[in-house]
C-alpha positions in Angstrom: 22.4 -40.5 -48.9 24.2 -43.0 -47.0 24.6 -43.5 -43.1 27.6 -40.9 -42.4 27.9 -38.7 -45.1 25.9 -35.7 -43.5 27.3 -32.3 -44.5 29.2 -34.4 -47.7 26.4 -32.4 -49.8 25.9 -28.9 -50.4 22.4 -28.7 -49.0 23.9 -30.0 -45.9 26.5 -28.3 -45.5 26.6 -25.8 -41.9 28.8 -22.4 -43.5 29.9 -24.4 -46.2 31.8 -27.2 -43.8 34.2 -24.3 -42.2 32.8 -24.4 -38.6 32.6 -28.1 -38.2 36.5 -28.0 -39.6 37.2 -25.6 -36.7 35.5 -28.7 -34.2 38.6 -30.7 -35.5 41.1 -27.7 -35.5 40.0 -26.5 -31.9 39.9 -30.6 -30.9 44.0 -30.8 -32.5 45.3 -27.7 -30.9 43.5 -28.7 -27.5 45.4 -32.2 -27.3 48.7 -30.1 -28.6 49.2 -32.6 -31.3 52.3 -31.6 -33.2 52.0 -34.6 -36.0 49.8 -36.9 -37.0 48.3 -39.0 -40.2 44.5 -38.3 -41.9 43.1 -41.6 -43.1 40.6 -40.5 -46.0 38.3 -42.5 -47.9 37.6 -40.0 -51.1 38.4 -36.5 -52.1 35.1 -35.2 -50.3 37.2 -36.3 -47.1 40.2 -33.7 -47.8 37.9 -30.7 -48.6 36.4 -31.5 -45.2 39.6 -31.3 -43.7 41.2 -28.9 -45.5 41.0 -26.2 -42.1 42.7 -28.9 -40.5 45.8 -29.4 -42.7 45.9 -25.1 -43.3 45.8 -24.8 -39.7 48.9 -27.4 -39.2 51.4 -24.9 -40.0 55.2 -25.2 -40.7 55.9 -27.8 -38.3 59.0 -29.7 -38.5 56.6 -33.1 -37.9 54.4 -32.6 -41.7 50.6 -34.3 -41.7 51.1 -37.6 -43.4 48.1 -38.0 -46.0 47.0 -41.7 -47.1 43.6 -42.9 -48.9 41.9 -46.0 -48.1 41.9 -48.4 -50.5 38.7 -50.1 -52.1 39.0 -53.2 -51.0 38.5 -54.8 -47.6 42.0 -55.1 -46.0 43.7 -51.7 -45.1 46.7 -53.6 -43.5 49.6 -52.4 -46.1 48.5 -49.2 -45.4 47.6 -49.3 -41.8 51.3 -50.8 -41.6 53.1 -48.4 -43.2 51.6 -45.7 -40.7 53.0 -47.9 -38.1 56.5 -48.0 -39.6 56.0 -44.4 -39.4 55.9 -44.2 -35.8 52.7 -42.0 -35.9 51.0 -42.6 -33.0 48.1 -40.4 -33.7 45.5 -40.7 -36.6 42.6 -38.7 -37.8 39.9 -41.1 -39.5 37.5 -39.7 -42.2 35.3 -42.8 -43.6 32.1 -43.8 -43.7 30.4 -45.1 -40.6 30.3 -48.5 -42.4 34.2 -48.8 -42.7 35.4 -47.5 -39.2 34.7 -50.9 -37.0 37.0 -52.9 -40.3 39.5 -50.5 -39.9 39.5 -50.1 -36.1 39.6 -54.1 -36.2 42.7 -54.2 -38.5 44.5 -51.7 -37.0 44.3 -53.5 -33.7 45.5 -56.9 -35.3 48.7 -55.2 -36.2 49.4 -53.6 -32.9 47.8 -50.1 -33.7 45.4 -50.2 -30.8 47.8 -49.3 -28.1 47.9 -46.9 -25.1 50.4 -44.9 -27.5 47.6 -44.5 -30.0 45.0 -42.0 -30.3 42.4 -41.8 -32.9 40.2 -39.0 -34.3 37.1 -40.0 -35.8 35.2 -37.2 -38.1 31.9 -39.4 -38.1 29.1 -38.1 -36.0 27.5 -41.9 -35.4 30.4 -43.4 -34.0 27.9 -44.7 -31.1 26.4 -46.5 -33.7 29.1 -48.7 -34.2 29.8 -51.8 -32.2 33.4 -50.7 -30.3 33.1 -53.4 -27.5 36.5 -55.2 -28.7 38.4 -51.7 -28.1 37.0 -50.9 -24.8 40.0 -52.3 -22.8 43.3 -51.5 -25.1 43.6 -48.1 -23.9 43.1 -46.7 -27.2 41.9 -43.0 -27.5 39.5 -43.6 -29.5 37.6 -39.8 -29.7 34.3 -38.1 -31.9 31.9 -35.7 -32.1 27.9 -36.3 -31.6 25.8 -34.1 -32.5 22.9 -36.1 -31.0 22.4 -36.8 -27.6 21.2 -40.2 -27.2 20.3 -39.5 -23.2 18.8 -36.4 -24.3 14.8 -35.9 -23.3 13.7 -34.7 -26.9 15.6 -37.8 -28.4 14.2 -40.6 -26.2 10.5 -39.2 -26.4 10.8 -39.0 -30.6 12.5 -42.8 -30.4 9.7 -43.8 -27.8 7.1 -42.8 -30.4 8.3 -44.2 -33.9 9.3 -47.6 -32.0 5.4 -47.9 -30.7 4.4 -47.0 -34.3 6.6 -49.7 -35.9 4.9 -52.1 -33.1 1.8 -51.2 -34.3 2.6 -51.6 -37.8 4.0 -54.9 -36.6 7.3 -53.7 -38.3 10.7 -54.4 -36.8 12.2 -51.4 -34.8 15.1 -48.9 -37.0 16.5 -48.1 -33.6 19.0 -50.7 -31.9 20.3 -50.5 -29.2 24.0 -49.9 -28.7 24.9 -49.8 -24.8 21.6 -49.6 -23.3 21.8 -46.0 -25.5 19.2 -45.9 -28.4 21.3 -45.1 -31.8 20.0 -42.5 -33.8 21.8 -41.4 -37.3 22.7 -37.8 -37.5 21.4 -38.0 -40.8 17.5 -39.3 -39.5 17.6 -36.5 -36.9 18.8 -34.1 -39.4 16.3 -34.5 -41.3 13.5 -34.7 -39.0 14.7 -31.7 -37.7 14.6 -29.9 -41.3 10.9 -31.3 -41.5 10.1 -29.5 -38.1 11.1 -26.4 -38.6 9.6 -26.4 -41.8 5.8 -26.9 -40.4 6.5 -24.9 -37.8 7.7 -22.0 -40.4 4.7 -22.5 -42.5 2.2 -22.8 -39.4 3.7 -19.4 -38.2 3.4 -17.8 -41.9 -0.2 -18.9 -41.8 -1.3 -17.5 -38.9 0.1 -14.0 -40.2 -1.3 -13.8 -43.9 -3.6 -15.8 -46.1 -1.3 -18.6 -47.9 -3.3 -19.5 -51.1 -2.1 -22.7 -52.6 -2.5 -22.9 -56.4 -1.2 -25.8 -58.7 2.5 -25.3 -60.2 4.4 -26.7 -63.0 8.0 -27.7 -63.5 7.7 -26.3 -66.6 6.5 -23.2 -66.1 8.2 -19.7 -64.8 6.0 -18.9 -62.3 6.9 -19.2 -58.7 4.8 -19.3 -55.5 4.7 -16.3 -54.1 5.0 -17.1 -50.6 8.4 -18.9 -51.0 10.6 -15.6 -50.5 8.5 -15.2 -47.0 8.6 -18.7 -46.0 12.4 -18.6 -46.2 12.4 -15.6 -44.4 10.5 -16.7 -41.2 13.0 -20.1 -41.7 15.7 -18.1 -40.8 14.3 -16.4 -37.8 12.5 -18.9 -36.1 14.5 -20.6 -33.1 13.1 -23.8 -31.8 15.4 -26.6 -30.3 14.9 -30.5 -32.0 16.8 -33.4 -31.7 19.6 -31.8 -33.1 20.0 -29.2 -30.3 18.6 -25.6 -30.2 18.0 -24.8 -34.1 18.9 -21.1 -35.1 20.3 -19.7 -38.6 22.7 -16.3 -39.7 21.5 -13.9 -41.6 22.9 -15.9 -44.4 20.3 -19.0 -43.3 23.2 -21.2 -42.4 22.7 -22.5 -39.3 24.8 -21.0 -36.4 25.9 -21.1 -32.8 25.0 -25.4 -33.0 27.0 -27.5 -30.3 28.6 -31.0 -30.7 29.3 -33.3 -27.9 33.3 -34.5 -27.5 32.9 -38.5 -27.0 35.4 -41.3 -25.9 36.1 -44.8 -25.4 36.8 -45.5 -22.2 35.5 -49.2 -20.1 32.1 -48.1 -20.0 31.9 -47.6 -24.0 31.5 -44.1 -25.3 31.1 -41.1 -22.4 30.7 -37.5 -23.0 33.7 -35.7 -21.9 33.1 -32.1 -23.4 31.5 -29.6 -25.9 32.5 -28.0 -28.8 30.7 -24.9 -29.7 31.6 -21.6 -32.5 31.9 -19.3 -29.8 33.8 -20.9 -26.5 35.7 -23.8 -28.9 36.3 -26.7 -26.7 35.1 -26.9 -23.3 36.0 -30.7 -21.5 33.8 -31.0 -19.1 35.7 -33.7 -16.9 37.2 -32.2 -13.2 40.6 -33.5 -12.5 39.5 -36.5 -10.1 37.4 -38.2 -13.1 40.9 -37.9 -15.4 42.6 -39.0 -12.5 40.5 -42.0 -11.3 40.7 -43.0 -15.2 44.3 -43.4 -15.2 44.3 -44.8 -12.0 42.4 -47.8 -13.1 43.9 -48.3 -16.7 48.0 -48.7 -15.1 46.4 -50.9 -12.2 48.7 -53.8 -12.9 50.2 -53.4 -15.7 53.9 -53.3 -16.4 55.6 -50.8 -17.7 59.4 -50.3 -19.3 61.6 -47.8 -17.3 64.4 -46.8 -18.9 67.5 -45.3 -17.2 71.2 -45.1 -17.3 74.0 -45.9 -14.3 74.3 -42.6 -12.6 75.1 -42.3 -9.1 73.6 -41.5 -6.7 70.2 -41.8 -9.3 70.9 -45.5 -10.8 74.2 -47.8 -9.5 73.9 -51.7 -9.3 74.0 -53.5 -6.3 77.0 -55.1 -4.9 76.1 -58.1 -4.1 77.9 -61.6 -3.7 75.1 -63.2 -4.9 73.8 -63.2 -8.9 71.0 -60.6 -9.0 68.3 -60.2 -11.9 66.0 -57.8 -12.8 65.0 -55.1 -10.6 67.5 -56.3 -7.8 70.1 -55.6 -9.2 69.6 -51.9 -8.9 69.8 -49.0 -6.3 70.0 -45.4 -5.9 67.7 -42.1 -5.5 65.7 -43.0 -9.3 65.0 -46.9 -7.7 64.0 -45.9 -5.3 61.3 -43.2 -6.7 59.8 -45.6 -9.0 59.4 -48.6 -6.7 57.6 -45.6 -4.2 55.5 -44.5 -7.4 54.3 -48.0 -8.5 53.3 -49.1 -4.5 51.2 -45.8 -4.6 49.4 -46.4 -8.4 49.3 -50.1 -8.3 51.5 -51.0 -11.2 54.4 -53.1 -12.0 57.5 -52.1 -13.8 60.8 -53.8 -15.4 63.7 -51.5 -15.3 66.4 -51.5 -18.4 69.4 -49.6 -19.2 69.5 -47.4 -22.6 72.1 -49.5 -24.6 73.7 -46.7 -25.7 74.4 -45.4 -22.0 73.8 -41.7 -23.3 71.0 -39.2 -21.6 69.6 -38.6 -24.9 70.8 -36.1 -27.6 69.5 -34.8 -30.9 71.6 -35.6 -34.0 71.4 -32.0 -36.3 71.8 -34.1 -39.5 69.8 -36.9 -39.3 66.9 -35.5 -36.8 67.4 -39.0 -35.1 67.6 -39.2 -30.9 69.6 -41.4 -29.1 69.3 -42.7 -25.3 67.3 -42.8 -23.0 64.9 -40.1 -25.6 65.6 -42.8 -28.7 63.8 -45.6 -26.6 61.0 -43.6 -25.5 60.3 -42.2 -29.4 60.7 -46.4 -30.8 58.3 -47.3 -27.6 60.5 -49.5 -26.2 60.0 -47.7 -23.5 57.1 -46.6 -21.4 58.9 -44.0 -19.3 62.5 -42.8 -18.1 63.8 -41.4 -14.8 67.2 -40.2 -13.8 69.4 -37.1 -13.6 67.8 -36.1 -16.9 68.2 -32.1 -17.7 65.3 -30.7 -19.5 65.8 -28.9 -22.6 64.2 -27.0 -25.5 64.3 -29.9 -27.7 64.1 -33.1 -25.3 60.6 -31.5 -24.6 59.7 -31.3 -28.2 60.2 -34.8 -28.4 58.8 -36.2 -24.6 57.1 -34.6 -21.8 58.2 -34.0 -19.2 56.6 -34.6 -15.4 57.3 -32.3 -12.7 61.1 -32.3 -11.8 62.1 -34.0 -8.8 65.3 -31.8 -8.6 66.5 -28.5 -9.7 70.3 -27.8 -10.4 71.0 -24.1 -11.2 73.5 -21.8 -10.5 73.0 -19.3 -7.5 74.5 -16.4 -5.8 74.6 -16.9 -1.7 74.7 -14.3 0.9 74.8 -14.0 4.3 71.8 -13.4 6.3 71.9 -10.2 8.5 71.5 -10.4 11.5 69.2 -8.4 13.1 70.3 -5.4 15.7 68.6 -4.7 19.2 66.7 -1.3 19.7 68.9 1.2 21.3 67.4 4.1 23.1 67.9 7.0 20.7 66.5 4.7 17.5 63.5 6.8 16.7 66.9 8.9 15.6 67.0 6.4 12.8 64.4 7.8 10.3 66.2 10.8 9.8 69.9 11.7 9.0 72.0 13.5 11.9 72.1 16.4 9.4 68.6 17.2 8.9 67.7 16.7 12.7 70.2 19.4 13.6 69.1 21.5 10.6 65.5 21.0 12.4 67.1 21.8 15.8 68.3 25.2 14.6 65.6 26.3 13.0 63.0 25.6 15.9 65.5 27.5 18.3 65.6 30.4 15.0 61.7 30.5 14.9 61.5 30.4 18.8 64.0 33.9 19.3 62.2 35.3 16.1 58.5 35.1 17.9 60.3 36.3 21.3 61.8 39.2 19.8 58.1 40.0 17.9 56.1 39.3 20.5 58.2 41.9 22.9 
């Protein structure tokens, strides 16, 4: 079986392929993506998505579908995506393909910070991603072994001194100071584990007598049904992760690592597990240092439209270009935000002059929203009203300004004490109603009591 293809064969399969398609269903819904394109290289890469495209939905943005070819240059195809305007991709191939693809796709402009890829192998840290460490990119996978992981290192430790002993050249490079592993090798050394240790525990409670078998014949051995048995209840952890199977004796409650690129090569940012679905693992100052340090200095696009008091130009009697030649409340915002982050930006007016509307017909934007969807801009601030479908197009940040309508009253003004306000609680009526029937009781019990 080749490098990559784990769970591509029945008797690898973990419930037939349906929870590892809920790692990619959880991992969609989480990033809230509403469209995207799946890259496959054969039909075995559709039935491993298929929970992914049923779980899509009737959206108004479909899932766009596209095979590799067989060749070696995927740029036809990897163009047309891009003349779709799909910004995000989910990539089924073998592990051998991804860096050619990854490489392509970046020669074309596909490696942008617009883009975010999905990749459904498990030894993405086995493949050389140095080129793509500084594009931005979103370049995202699962691993289901840990290469920092104390099990792992001490089972790589060992076969690297037996190849040195054998004089043989290590099977384990090493890929950011992090020793690769295939899921596949610790797959299998983990199916070879909990074998012996099934069979060891089977030995130690009933005589296993080993007799010679024949293909041909019918007989079976007739400790097989038990050995299978005390398969599925033992629970031992491997390089894998904790090893544990359903009644069924497909294994269960496993957990996969969430890895992505970022300038330090591939880091773990969450989990994925059957039971809690995806857990990141970041806190809020490790997103935000991140995107701190990938806008430091770069320029971005900021789109607008002359609104006053948000965007006017300048009078001036001299010939102003550029930024200059603007002022007002939105200006003024963006030159405070890009002192504070550290970036640069190059302000331009919407050609059209319009906030940004939906056309019913053609499902096409225009303004200030039409820029933003072609990415010919990065961002856009003015007097921009948010609506149901400008934010199924954008997002939106935090509004800098809310204009409603409102209903105004005047505060009351609050009274001084007077002397008889412990009065207040109760009506005039009922005090007097009170009055009269202490002076009733009091004459009663006079008249009783003489």
């Amino acid at each position: 079986m080749r490098s990559g293809e784990l769970f591509r064969f029945p008797y690898f399969q973990v419930k037939k392929n349906i929870e590892f398609n809920e790692a990619y269903v959880d991992l969609v819904k989480a990033w809230g993506w509403k469209s995207f394109t799946i890259i496959y290289e054969n039909n075995e890469g559709l039935v491993r998505l298929q929970e992914l495209l049923k779980a899509h939905g009737p959206y108004e943005f479909p899932i766009t579908v596209r095979q590799l070819g067989e060749g070696s240059d995927y740029r036809p195809l990897l163009k047309q995506i891009k003349n779709s305007a799909e910004s995000h991709i989910v990539l089924d191939c073998s592990t051998e393909r991804i860096y050619d693809v990854l490489k392509q796709a970046q020669q074309i402009g596909m490696m942008s910070d617009y883009h975010s890829y999905l990749i459904t192998s498990l030894d993405l840290h086995g493949v050389d991603l140095e080129e793509f460490k500084y594009g931005g990119t979103n370049i995202t996978a699962f691993r289901l072994v840990d290469p920092d992981g104390p099990e792992v290192k001490r089972i790589v430790r060992d076969w690297s001194m037996n190849d040195a002993n054998r004089n043989r050249k290590s099977d384990f490079p090493n890929l950011d100071n992090n020793t690769f592993v295939k899921a596949e090798t610790a797959l299998m050394y983990d199916a070879v584990l909990l074998f012996a240790k099934a069979l060891h525990d089977l030995d130690t409670s009933q005589q296993i007598d080993i007799k010679p078998l024949s293909c041909d014949a019918v007989d079976t051995w007739p400790h097989g049904y038990s050995l299978i048995n005390y398969m599925k209840i033992v629970e031992m952890r491997g390089l894998t992760g904790v090893i544990k199977f359903d009644h069924q004796g497909f294994r269960s409650d496993f957990t996969l690592d969430i890895i992505e690129l970022n300038r330090e090569g591939l880091k773990k940012i969450g989990t994925w597990n059957s039971t809690e679905g995806v857990n990141f693992t970041r806190t809020y100052r490790e997103v935000y240092t991140q995107i701190v340090e990938i806008i430091q200095n770069k320029t971005f696009v900021v789109t607008t439209i002359l609104s006053a008091p948000y965007c006017m130009r300048k009078d001036s009697s001299e010939k102003l270009t550029g930024n200059a030649q603007y002022e007002g409340y939105a200006v003024d915002l963006i030159h405070e935000i890009s002192r504070v982050l550290g970036f640069n930006y190059t302000i331009r007016l919407a050609p059209d002059g319009r906030y940004g509307s939906l056309n019913r017909e053609t499902k096409e934007w225009d303004g200030m929203i039409r820029e933003l969807l072609d990415q010919k801009a990065d961002l856009a601030i003015a007097d921009l009203t948010i609506t149901y479908d400008r934010e199924q197009a954008v997002d939106f940040t935090m509004p800098f300004m809310n204009l409603g309508i409102s209903i105004l009253y005047r505060k009351p003004v609050k009274q001084p004490p007077n002397l008889f306000s412990f009065l207040s609680p109760l009506s005039l009526d009922v005090w007097i109603y009170m009055a009269t029937a202490y002076l009733g009781v009091s004459v009663l019990l006079f008249i009783l009591a003489r």
